[in-house]
BATITI-523333 format. One record per residue: residue in three letters; x, y, z of N, C-alpha, C, O in turn; chain. Coordinates in Angstrom, 3 decimals. Atoms other than C-alpha are relative to their C-alpha. Example, Ala and Ser with C-alpha at 12.3 -4.5 7.8 and 13.67 -1.06 7.14 Angstrom:
<sites>
site migu:ALA; n.x:0.890; n.y:-1.190; n.z:0.000; ca.x:12.300; ca.y:-4.500; ca.z:7.800; c.x:0.900; c.y:1.200; c.z:0.000; o.x:1.936; o.y:1.181; o.z:0.665; vexlo:A
site migu:SER; n.x:-0.820; n.y:-1.190; n.z:-0.060; ca.x:13.670; ca.y:-1.060; ca.z:7.140; c.x:-0.770; c.y:1.090; c.z:0.730; o.x:-0.261; o.y:2.198; o.z:0.899; vexlo:A
</sites>
This chain:
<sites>
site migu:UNK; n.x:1.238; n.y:-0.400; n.z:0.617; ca.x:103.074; ca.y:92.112; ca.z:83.147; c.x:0.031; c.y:1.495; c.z:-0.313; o.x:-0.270; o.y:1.893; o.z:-1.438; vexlo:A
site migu:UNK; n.x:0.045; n.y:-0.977; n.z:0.708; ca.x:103.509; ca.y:95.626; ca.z:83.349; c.x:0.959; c.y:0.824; c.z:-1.375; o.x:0.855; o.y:1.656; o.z:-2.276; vexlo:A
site migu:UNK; n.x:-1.073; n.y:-0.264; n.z:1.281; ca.x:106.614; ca.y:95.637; ca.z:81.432; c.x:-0.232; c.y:0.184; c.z:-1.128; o.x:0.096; o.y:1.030; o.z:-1.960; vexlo:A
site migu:UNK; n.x:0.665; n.y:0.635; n.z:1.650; ca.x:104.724; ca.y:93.760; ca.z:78.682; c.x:-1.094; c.y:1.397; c.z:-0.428; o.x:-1.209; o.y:1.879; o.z:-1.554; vexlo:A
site migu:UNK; n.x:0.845; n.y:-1.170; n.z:0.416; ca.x:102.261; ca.y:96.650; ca.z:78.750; c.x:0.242; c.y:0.961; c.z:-0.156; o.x:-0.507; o.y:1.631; o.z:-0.867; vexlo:A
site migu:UNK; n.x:-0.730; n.y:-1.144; n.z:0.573; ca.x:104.460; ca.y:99.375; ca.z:78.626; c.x:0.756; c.y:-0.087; c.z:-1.333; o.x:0.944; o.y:0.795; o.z:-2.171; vexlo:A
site migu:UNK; n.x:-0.951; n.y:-0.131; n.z:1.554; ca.x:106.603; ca.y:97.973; ca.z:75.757; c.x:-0.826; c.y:-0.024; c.z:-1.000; o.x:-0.485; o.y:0.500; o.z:-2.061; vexlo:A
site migu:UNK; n.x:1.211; n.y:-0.256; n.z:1.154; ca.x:103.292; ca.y:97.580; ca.z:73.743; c.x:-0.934; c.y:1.638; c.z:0.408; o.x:-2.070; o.y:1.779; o.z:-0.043; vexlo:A
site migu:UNK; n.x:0.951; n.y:-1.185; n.z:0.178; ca.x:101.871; ca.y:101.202; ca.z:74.596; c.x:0.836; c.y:0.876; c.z:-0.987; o.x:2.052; o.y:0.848; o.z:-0.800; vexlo:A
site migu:UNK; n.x:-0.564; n.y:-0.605; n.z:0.571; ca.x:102.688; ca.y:103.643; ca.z:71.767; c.x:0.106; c.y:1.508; c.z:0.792; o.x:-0.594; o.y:1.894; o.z:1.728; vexlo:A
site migu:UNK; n.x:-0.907; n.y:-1.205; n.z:0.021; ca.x:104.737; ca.y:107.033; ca.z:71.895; c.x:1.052; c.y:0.144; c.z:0.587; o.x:1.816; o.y:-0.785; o.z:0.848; vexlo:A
site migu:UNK; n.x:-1.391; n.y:0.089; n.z:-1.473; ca.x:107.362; ca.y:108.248; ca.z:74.238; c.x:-0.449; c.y:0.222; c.z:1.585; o.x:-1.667; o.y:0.269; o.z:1.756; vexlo:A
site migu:UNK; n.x:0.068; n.y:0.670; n.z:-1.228; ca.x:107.463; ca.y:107.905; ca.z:77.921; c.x:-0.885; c.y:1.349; c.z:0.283; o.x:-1.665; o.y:1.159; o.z:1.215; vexlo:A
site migu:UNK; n.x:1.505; n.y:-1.069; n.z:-0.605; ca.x:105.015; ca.y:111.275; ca.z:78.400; c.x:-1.470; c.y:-0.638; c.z:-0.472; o.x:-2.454; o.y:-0.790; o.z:0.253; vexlo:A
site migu:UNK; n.x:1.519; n.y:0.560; n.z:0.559; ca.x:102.136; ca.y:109.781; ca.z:76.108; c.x:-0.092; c.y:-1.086; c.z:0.623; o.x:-1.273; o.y:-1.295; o.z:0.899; vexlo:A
site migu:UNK; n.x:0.083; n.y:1.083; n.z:-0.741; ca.x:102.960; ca.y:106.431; ca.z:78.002; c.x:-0.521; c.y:0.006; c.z:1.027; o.x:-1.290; o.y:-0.873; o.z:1.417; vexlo:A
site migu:UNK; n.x:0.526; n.y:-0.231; n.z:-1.515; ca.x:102.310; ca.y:107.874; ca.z:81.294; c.x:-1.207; c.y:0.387; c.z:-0.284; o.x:-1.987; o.y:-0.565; o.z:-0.248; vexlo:A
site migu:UNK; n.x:1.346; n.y:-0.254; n.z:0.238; ca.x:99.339; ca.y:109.364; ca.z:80.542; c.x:-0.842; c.y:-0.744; c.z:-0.840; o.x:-2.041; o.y:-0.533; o.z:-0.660; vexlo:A
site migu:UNK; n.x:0.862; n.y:1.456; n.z:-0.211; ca.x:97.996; ca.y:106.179; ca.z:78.860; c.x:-0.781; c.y:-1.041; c.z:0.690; o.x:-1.907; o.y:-1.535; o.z:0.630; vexlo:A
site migu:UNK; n.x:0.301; n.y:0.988; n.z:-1.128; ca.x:98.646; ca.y:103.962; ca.z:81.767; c.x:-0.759; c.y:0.912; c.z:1.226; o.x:-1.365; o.y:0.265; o.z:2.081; vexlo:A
site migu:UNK; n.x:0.467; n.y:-0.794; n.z:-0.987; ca.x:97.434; ca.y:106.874; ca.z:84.067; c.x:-1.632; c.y:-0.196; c.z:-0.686; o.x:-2.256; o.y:-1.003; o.z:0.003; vexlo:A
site migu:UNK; n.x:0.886; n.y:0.402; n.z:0.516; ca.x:94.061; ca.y:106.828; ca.z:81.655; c.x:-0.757; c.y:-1.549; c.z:0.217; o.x:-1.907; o.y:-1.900; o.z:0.481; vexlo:A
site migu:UNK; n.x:0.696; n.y:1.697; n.z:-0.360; ca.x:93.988; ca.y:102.821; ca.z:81.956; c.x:0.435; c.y:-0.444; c.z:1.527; o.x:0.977; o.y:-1.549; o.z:1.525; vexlo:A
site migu:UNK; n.x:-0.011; n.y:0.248; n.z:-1.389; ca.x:94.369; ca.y:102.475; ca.z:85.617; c.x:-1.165; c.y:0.535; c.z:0.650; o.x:-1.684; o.y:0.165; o.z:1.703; vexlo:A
site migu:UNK; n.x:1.048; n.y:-0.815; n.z:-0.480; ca.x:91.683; ca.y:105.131; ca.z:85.643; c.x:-1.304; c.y:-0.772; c.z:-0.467; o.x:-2.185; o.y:-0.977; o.z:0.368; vexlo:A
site migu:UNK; n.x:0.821; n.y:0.944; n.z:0.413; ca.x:89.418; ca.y:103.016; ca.z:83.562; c.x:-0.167; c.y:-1.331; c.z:0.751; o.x:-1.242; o.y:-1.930; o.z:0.800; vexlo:A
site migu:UNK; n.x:0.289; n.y:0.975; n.z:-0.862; ca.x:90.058; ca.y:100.304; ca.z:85.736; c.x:-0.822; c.y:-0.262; c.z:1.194; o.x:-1.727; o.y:-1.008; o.z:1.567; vexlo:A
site migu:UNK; n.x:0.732; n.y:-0.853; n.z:-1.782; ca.x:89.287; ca.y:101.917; ca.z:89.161; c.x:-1.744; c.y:-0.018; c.z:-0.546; o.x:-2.616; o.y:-0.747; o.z:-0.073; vexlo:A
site migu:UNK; n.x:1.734; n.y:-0.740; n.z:0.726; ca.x:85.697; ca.y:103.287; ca.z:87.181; c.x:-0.652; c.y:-1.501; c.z:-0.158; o.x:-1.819; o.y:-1.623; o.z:0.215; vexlo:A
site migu:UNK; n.x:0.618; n.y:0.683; n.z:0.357; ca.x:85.103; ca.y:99.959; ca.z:86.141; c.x:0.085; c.y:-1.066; c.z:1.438; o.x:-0.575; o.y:-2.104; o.z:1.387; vexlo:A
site migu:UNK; n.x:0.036; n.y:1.237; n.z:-0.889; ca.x:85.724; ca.y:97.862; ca.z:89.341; c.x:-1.230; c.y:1.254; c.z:1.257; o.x:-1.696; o.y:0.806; o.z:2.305; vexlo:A
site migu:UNK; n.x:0.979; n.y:-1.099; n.z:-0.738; ca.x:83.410; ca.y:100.805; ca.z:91.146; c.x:-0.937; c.y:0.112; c.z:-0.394; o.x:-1.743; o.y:0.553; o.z:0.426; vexlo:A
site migu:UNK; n.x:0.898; n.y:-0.282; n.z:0.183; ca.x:81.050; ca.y:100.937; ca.z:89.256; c.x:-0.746; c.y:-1.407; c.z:-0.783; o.x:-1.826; o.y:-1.193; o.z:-1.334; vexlo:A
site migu:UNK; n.x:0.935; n.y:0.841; n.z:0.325; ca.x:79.834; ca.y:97.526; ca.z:88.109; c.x:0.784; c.y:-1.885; c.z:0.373; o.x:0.250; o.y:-2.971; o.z:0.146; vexlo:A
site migu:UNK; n.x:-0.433; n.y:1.690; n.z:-0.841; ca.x:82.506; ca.y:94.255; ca.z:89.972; c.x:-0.506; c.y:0.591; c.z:1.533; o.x:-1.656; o.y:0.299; o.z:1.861; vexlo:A
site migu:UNK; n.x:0.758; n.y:-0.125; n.z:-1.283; ca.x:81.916; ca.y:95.644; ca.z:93.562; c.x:-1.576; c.y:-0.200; c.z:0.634; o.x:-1.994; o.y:-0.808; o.z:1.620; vexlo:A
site migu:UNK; n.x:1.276; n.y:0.275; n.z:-0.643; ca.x:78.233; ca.y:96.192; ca.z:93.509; c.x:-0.274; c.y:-1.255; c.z:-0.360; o.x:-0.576; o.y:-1.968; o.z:0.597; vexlo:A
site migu:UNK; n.x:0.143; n.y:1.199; n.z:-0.249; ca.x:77.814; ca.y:93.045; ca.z:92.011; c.x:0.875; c.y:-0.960; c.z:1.070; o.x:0.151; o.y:-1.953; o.z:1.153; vexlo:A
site migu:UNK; n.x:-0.112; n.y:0.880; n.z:-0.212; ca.x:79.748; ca.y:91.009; ca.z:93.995; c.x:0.203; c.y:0.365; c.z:1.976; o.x:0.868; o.y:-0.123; o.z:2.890; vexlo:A
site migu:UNK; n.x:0.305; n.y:-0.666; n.z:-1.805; ca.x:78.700; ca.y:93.083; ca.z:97.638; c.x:-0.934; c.y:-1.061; c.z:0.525; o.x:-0.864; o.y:-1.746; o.z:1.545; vexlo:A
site migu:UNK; n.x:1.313; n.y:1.509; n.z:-0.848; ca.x:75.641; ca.y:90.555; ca.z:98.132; c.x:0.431; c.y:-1.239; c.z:0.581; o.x:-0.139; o.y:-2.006; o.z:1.357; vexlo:A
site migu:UNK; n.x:-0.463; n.y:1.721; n.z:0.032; ca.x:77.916; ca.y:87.557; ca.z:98.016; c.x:1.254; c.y:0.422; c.z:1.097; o.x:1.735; o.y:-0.598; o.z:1.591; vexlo:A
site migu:UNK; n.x:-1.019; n.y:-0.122; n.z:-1.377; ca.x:80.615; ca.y:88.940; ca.z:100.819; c.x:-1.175; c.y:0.281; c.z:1.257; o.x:-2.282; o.y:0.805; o.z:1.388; vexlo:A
site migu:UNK; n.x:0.646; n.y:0.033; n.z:-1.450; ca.x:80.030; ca.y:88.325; ca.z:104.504; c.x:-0.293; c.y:1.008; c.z:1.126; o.x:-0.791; o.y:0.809; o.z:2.234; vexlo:A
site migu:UNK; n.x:-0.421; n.y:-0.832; n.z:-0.556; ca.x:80.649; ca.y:91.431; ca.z:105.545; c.x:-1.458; c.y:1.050; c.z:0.724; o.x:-1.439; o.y:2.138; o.z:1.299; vexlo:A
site migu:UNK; n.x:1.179; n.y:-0.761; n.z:-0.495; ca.x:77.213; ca.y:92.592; ca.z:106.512; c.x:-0.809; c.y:-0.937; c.z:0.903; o.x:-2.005; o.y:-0.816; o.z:1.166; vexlo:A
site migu:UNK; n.x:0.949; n.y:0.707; n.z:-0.714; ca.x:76.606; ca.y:89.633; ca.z:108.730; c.x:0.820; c.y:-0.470; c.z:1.260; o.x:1.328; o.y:-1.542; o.z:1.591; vexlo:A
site migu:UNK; n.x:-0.960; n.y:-0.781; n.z:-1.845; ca.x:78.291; ca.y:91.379; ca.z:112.478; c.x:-1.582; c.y:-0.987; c.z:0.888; o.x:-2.782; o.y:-1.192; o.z:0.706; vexlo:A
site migu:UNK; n.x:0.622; n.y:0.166; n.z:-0.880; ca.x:77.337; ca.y:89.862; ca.z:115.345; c.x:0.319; c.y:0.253; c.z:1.573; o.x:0.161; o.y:-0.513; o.z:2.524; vexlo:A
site migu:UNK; n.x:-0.077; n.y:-1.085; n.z:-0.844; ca.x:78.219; ca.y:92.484; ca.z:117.723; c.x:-1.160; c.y:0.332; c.z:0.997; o.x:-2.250; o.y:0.443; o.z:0.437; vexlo:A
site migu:UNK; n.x:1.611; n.y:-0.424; n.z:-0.530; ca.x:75.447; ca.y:93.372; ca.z:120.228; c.x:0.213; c.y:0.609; c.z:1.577; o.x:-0.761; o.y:0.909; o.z:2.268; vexlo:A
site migu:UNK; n.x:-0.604; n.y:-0.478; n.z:-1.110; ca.x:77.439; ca.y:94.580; ca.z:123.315; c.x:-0.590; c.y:-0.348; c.z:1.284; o.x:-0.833; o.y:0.313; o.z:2.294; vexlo:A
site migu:UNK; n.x:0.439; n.y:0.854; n.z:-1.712; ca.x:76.220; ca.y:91.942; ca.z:125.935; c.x:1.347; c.y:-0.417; c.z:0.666; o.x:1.383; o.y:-0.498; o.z:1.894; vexlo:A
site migu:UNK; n.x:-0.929; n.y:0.799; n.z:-0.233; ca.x:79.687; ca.y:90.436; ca.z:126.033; c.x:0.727; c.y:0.910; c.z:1.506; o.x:0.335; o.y:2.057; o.z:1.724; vexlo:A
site migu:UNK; n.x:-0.318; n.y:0.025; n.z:-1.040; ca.x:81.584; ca.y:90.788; ca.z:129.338; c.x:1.539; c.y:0.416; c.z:-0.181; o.x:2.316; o.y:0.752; o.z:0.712; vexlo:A
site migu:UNK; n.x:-1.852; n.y:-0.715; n.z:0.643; ca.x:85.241; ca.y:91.807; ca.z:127.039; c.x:-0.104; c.y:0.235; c.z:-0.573; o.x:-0.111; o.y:-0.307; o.z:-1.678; vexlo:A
site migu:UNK; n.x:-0.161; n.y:-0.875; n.z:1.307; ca.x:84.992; ca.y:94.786; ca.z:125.732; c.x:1.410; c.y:1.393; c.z:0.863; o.x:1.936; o.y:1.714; o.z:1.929; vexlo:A
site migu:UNK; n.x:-0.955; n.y:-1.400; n.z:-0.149; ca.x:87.323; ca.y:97.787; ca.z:125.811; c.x:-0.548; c.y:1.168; c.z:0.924; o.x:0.080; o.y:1.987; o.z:1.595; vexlo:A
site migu:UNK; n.x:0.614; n.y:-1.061; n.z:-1.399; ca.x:84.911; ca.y:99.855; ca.z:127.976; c.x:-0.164; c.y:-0.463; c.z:1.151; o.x:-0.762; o.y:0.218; o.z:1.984; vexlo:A
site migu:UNK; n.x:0.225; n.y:0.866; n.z:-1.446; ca.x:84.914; ca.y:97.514; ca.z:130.826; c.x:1.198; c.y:-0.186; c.z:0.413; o.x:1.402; o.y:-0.796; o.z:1.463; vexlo:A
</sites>
């Protein structure tokens, strides 16, 4: 896949890098700023059930 995307980016291998450096950056921006928050509600990750009654913990 990335092969395929390097042999289709135009110029030589400086304008290339700084293409894919550009679209990696666009990527990051876009999974930060509008797949994560949407899809934060729908992971489990905010439903701990921790409460430090248990009898094995690391301070005991």
């Amino acid at each position: 896949m990335y092969g395929w995307i390097w042999k289709h980016l135009p110029g030589n291998v400086w304008v290339r890098g700084l293409i894919s450096l550009v679209l990696a950056l666009a990527v990051v921006y876009v999974l930060f700023q509008y797949v994560f928050p949407w899809a934060e509600p729908l992971l489990p990750f905010g439903d701990v059930t921790v409460d430090g009654t248990s009898g094995t913990g690391a301070g005991q």
